[in-house]
C-alpha positions as a Markdown table, in Angstrom:
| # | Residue | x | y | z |
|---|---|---|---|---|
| 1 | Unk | -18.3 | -3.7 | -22.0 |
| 2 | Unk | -17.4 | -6.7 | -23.3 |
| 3 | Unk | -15.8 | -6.0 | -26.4 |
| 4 | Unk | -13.8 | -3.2 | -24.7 |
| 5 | Unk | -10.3 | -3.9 | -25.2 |
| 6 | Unk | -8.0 | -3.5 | -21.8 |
| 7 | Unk | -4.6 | -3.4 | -21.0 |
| 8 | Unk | -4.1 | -3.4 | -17.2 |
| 9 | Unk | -1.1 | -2.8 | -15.4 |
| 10 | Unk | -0.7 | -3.9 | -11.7 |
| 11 | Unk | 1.3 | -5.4 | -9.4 |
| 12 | Unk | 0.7 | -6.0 | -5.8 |
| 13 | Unk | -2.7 | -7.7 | -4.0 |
| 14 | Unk | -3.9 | -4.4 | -3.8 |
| 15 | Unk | -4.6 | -4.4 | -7.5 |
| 16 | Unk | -5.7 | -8.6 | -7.8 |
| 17 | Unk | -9.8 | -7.5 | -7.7 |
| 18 | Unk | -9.6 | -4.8 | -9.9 |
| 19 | Unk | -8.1 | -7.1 | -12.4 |
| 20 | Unk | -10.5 | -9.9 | -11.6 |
| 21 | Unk | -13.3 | -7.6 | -12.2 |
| 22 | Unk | -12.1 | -6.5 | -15.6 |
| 23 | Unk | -11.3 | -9.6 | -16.5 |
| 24 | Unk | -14.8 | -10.9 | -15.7 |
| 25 | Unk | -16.6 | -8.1 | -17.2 |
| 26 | Unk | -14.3 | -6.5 | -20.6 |
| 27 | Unk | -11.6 | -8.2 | -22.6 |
| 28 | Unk | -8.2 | -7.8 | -20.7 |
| 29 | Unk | -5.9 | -8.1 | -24.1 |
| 30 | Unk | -2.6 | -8.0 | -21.2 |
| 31 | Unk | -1.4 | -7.9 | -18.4 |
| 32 | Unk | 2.0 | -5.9 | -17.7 |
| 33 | Unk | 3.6 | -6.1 | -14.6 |
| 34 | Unk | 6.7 | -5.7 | -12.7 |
| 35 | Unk | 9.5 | -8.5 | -13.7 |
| 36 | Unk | 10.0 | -11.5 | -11.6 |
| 37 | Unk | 12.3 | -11.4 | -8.7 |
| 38 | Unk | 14.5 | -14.5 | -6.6 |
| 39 | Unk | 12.5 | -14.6 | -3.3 |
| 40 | Unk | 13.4 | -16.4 | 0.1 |
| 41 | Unk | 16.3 | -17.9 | 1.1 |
| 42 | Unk | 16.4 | -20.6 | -1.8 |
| 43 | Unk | 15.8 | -17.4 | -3.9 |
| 44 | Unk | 13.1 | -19.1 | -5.6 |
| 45 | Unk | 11.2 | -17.4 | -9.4 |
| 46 | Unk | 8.5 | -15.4 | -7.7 |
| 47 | Unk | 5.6 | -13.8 | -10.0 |
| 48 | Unk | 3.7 | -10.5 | -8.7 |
| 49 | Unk | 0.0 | -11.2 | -7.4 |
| 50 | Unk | -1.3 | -9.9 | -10.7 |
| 51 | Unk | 0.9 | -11.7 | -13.6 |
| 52 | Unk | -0.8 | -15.1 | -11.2 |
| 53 | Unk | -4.0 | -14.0 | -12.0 |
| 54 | Unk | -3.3 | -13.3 | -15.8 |
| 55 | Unk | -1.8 | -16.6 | -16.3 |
| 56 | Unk | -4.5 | -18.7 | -13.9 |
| 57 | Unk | -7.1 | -16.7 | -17.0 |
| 58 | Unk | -4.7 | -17.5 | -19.9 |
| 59 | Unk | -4.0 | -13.4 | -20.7 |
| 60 | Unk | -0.4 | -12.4 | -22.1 |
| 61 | Unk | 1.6 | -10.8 | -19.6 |
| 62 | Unk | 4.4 | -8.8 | -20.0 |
| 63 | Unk | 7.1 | -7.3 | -17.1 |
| 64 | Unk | 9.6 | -4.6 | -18.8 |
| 65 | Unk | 12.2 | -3.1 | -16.9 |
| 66 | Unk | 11.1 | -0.1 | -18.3 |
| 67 | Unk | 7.8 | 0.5 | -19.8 |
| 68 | Unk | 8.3 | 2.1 | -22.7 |
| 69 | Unk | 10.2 | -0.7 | -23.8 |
| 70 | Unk | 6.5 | -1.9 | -24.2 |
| 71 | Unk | 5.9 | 0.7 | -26.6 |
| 72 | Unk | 5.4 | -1.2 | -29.7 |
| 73 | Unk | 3.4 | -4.2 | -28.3 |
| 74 | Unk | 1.2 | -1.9 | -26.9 |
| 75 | Unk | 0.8 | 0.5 | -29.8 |
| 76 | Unk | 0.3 | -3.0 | -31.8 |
| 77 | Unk | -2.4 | -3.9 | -29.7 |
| 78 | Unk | -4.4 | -0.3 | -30.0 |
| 79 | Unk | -6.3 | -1.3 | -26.7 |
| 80 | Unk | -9.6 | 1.0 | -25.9 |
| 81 | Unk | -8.4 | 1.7 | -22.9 |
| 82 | Unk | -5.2 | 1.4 | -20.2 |
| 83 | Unk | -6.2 | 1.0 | -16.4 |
| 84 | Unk | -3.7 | 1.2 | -14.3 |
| 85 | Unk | -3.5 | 0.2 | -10.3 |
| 86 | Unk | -0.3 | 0.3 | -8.1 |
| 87 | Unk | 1.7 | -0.5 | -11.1 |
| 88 | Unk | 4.6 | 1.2 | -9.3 |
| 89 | Unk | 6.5 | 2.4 | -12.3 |
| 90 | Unk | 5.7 | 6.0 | -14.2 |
| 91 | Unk | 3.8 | 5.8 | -17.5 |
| 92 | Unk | 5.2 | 8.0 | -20.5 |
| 93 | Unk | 2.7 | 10.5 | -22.1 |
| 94 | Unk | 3.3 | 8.4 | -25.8 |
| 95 | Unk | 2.1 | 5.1 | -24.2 |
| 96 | Unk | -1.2 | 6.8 | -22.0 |
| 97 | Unk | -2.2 | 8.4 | -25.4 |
| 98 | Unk | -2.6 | 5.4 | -27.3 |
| 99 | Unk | -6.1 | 4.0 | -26.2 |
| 100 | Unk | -9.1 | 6.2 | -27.2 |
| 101 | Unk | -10.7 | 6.1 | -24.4 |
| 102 | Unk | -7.8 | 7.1 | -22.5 |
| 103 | Unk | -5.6 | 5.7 | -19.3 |
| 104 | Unk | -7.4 | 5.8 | -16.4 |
| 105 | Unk | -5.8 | 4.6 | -13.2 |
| 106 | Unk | -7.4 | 3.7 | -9.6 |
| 107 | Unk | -5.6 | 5.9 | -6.9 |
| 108 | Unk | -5.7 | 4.8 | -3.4 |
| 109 | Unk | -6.7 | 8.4 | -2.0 |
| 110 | Unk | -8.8 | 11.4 | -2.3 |
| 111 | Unk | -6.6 | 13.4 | -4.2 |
| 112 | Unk | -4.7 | 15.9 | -4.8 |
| 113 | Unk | -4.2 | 14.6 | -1.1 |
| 114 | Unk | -1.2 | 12.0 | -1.0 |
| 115 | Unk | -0.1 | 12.1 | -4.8 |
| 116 | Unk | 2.4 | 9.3 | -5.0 |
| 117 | Unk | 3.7 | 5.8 | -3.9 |
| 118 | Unk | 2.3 | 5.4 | -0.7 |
| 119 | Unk | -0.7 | 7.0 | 0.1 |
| 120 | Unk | -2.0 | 4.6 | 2.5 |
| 121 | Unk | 0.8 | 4.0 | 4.3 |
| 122 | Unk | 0.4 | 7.9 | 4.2 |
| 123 | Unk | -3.0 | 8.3 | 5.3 |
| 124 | Unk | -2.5 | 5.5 | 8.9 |
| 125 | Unk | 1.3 | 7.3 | 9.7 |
| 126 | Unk | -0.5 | 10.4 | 9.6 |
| 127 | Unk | -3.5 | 9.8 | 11.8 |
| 128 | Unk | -6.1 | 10.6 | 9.5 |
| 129 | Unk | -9.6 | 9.7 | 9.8 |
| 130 | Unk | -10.8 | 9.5 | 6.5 |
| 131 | Unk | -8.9 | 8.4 | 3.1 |
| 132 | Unk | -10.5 | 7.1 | 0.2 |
| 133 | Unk | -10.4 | 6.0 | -3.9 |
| 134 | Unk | -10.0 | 8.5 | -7.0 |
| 135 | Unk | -10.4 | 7.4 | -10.3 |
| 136 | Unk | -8.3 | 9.6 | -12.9 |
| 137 | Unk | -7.2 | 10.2 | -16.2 |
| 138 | Unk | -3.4 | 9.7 | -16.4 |
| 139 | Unk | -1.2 | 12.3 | -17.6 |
| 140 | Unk | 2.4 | 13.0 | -17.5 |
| 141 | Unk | 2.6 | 14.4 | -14.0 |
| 142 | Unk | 2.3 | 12.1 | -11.0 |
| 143 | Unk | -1.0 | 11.8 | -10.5 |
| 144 | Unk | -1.7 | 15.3 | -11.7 |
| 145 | Unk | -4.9 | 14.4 | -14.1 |
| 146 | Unk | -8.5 | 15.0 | -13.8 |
| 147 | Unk | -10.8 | 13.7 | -11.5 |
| 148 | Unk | -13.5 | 11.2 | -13.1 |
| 149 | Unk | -14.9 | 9.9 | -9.7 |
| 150 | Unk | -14.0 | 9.3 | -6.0 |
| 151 | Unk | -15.5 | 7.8 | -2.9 |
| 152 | Unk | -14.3 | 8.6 | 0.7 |
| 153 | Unk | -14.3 | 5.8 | 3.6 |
| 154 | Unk | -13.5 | 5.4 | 7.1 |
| 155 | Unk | -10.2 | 5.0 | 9.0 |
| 156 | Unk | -11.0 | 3.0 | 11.9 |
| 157 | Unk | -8.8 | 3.3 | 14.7 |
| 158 | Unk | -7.9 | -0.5 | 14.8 |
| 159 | Unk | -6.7 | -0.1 | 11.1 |
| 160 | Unk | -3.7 | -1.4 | 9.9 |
| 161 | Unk | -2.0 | -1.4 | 6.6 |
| 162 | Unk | -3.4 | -4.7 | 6.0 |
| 163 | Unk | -6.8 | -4.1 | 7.2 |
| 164 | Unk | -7.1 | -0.6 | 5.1 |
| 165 | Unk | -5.8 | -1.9 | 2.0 |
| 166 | Unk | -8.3 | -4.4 | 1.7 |
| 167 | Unk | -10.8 | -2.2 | 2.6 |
| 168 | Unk | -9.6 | 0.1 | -0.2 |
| 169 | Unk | -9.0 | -2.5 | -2.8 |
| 170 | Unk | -12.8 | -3.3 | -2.3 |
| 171 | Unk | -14.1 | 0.1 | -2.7 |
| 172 | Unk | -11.7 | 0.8 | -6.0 |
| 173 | Unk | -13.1 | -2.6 | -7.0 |
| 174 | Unk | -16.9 | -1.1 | -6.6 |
| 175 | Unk | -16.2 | 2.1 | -7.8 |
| 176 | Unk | -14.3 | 1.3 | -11.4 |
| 177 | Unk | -17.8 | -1.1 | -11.7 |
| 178 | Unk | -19.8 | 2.5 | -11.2 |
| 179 | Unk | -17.7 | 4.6 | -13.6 |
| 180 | Unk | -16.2 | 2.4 | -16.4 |
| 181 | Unk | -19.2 | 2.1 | -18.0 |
| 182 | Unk | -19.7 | 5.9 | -18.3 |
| 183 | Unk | -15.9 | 6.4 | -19.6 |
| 184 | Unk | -16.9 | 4.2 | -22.7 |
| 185 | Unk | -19.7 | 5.9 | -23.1 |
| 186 | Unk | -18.5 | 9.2 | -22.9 |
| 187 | Unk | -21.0 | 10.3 | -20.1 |
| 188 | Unk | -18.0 | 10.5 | -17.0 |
| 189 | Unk | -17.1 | 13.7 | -15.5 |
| 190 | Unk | -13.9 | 15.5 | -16.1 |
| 191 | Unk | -12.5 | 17.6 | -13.0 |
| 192 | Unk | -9.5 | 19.5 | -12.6 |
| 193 | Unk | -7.8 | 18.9 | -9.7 |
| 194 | Unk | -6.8 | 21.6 | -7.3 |
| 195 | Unk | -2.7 | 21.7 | -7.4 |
| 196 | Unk | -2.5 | 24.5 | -4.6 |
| 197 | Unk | -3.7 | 22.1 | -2.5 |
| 198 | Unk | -1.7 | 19.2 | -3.7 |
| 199 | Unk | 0.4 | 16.6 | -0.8 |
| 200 | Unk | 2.8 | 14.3 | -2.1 |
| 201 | Unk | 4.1 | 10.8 | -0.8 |
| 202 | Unk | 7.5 | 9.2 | -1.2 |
| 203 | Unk | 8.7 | 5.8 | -1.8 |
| 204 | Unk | 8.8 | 3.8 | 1.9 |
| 205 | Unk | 12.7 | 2.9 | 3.0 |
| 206 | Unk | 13.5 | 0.9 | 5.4 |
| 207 | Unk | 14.8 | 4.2 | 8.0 |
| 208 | Unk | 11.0 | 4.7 | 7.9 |
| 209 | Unk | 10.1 | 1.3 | 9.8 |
| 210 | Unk | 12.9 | 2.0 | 12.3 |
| 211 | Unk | 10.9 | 3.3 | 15.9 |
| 212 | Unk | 12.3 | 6.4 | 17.7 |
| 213 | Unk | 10.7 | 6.2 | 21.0 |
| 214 | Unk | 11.2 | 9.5 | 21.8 |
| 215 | Unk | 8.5 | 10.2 | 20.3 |
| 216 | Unk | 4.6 | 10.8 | 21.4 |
| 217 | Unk | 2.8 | 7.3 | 21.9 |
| 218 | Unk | 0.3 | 8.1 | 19.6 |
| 219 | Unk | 2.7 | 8.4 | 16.5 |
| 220 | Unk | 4.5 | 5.3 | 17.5 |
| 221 | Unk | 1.1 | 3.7 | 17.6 |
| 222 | Unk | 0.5 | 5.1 | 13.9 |
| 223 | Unk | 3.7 | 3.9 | 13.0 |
| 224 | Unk | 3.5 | 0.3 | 13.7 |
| 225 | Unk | 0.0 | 0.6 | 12.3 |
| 226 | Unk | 1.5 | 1.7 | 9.2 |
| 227 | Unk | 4.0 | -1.1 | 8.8 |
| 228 | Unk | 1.9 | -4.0 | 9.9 |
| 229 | Unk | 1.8 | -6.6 | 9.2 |
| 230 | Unk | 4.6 | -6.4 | 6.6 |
| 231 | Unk | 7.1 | -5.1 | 6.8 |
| 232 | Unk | 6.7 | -4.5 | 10.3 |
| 233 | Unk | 8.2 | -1.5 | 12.5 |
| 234 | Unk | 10.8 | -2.1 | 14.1 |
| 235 | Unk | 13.7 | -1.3 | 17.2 |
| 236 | Unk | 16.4 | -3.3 | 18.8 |
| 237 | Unk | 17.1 | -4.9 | 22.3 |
| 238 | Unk | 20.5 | -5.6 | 22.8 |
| 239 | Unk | 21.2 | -5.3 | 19.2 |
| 240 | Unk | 18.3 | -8.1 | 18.0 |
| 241 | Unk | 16.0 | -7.0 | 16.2 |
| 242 | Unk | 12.2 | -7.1 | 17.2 |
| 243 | Unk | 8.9 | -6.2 | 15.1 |
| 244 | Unk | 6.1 | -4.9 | 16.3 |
| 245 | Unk | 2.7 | -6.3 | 14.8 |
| 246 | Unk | 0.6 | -4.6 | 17.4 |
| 247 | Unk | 0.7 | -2.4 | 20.8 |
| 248 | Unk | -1.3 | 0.0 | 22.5 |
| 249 | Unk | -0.3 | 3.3 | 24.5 |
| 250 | Unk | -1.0 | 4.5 | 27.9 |
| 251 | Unk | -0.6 | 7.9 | 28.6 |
| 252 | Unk | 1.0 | 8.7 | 31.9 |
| 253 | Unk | 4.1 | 11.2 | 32.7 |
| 254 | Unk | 7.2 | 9.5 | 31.9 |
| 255 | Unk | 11.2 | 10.2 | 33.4 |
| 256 | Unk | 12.8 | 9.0 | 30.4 |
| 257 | Unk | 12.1 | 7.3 | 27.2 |
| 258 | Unk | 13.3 | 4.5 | 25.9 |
| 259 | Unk | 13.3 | 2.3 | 29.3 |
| 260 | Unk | 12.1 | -1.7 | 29.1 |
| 261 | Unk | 9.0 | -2.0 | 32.1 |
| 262 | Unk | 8.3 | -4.9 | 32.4 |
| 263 | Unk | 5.5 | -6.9 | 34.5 |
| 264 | Unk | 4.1 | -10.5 | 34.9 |
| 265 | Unk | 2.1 | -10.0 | 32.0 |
| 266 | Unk | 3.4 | -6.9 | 30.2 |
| 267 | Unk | 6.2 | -5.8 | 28.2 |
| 268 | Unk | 6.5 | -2.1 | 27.4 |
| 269 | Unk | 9.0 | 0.9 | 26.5 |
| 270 | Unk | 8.8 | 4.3 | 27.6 |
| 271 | Unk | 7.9 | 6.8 | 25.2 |
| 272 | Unk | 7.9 | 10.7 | 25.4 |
| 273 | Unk | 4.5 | 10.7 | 26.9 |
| 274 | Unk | 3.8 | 7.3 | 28.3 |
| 275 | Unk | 4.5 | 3.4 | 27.2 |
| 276 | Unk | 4.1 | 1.8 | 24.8 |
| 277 | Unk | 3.2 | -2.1 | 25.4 |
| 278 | Unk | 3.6 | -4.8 | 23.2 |
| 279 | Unk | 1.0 | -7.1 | 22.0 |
| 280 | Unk | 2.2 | -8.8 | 19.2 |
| 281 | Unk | 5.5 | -9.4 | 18.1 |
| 282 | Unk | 7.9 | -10.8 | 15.5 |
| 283 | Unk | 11.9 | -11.2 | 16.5 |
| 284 | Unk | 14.2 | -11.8 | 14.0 |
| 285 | Unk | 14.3 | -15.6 | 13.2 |
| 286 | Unk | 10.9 | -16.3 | 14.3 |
| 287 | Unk | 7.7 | -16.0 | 13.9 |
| 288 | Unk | 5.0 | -13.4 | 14.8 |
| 289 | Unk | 3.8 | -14.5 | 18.6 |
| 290 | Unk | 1.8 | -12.8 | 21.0 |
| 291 | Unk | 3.0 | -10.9 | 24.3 |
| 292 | Unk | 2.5 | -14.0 | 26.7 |
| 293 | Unk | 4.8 | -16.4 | 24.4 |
| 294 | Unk | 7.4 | -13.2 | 23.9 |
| 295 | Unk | 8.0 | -12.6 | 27.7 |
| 296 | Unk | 8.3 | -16.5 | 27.9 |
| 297 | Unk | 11.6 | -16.3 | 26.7 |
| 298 | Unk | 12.9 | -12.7 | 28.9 |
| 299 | Unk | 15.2 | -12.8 | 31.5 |
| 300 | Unk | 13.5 | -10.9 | 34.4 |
| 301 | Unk | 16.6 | -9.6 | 35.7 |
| 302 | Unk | 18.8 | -9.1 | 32.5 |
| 303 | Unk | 19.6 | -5.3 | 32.0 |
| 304 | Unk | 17.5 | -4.7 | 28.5 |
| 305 | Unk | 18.6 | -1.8 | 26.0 |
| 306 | Unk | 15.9 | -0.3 | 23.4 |
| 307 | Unk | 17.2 | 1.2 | 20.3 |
């Protein structure tokens, strides 16, 4: 596999040991990636996870706007194959049908379940209790193209999105090492997929990470599972903004949602169907702390309001 020329495309730390692996094991030719961006409050050059890892192994990176402004370099380049990983940007049919071998990309569920940008995010908000990895040929629909292989895993019930995308990123990892080797051989499956039973996912927003507690506890639960522990779901007390990195739910019956209770120890809201109590937490301005440090700094007898 060695001599197999790659072009990978990538961008967050989901993608970082897929690209080690190839790098390690076939001859990754470049690296394109999304553009730099002005991070923090001294809006410092930040690179993607994945354009570090192509210039810590000398590999030419590239970061269009738009990728088929890429066209000609990567026509030039005639690459065996494209893998692709949470690139985040669509793929134009002339630029997938360069490589012989095809564009493959690593999908972080079983599909046709969860098509899309945020499948995992999809799979915890959801409550499912199994997700997995699908590798694909790449066509012109959103991840419309045929199955080559897939592996299903767990969703523990202590899984956030941290937890489960490493988890993930591991078993895409594993299973590219499995079926690469039969793509260039020509030995790899070919299935359709099943569109009548297709899902779809949608880009995350920020309204998303906003908590309603009038909902049940255990899709608020989800919820902050979802977000944790970036970029963190959120509500407001007395207009500040508060994250929350972790909680748990007790069912009980409940007058009205929405209601601080707090205790010596505890610090919870009222749900639709119980409270939910904070564990760990991140106001604005600070950092994440646990429940103890948070209720530290509470007025006992100051009137709180949840929004």
């Amino acid at each position: 596999m060695k001599q197999t020329k790659v072009i990978f495309m990538g961008t967050p730390n989901f993608s970082v040991p897929i690209l080690e692996y190839l790098v390690e094991n076939t001859n990754v030719v470049l690296v394109v990636t999304k553009p730099d961006t002005f991070e923090g409050r001294k809006k410092e050059l930040t690179y993607s996870p994945i354009k570090e890892v192509a210039l810590k192994n000398n590999i030419d990176v590239i970061t269009p706007n738009k990728i088929i402004d890429a066209f000609e370099i990567i026509s030039e380049i005639n690459p065996d194959i494209i893998i692709t990983c949470a690139y985040g940007k669509i793929v134009p049919e002339s630029i997938l049908n360069i490589p012989k071998l095809g564009s493959i990309n690593v999908h972080a569920s079983i599909l046709p379940q969860y098509r899309g940008a945020s499948p995992i995010q999809s799979a915890i908000l959801n409550g499912d209790k199994k997700t997995g990895i699908t590798i694909m040929y790449m066509d012109k629909g959103m991840d419309t193209g045929d199955i080559i292989s897939y592996e299903e895993i767990n969703i523990d019930i202590d899984d956030n999105y941290q937890t489960l995308s490493s988890k993930l990123s591991l078993l895409g990892t594993n299973l590219l090492a499995k079926t690469l080797p039969d793509i260039i051989n020509h030995k790899n499956n070919r299935i359709k997929q099943d569109d009548s039973k297709a899902t779809y996912t949608r880009l995350i927003t920020r309204e998303d990470e906003k908590i309603n507690f009038s909902q049940n506890g255990k899709d608020i639960i989800n919820q902050i599972r979802t977000f944790s522990p970036n970029p963190g779901a959120y509500f407001k007390l007395n207009d500040k903004e508060i994250k929350i990195i972790k909680a748990s739910f007790i069912a009980q019956k409940i007058a009205k949602s929405n209601e601080v209770v707090l205790t010596k120890n505890t610090f919870g809201i009222t749900c639709n169907d119980g409270i939910i109590n904070l564990e760990i937490v991140k106001p604005f301005g600070k950092n994440e702390m646990n429940i103890k440090a948070f209720l530290n700094g509470i007025d006992k007898g100051k009137k709180y309001v949840v929004d």
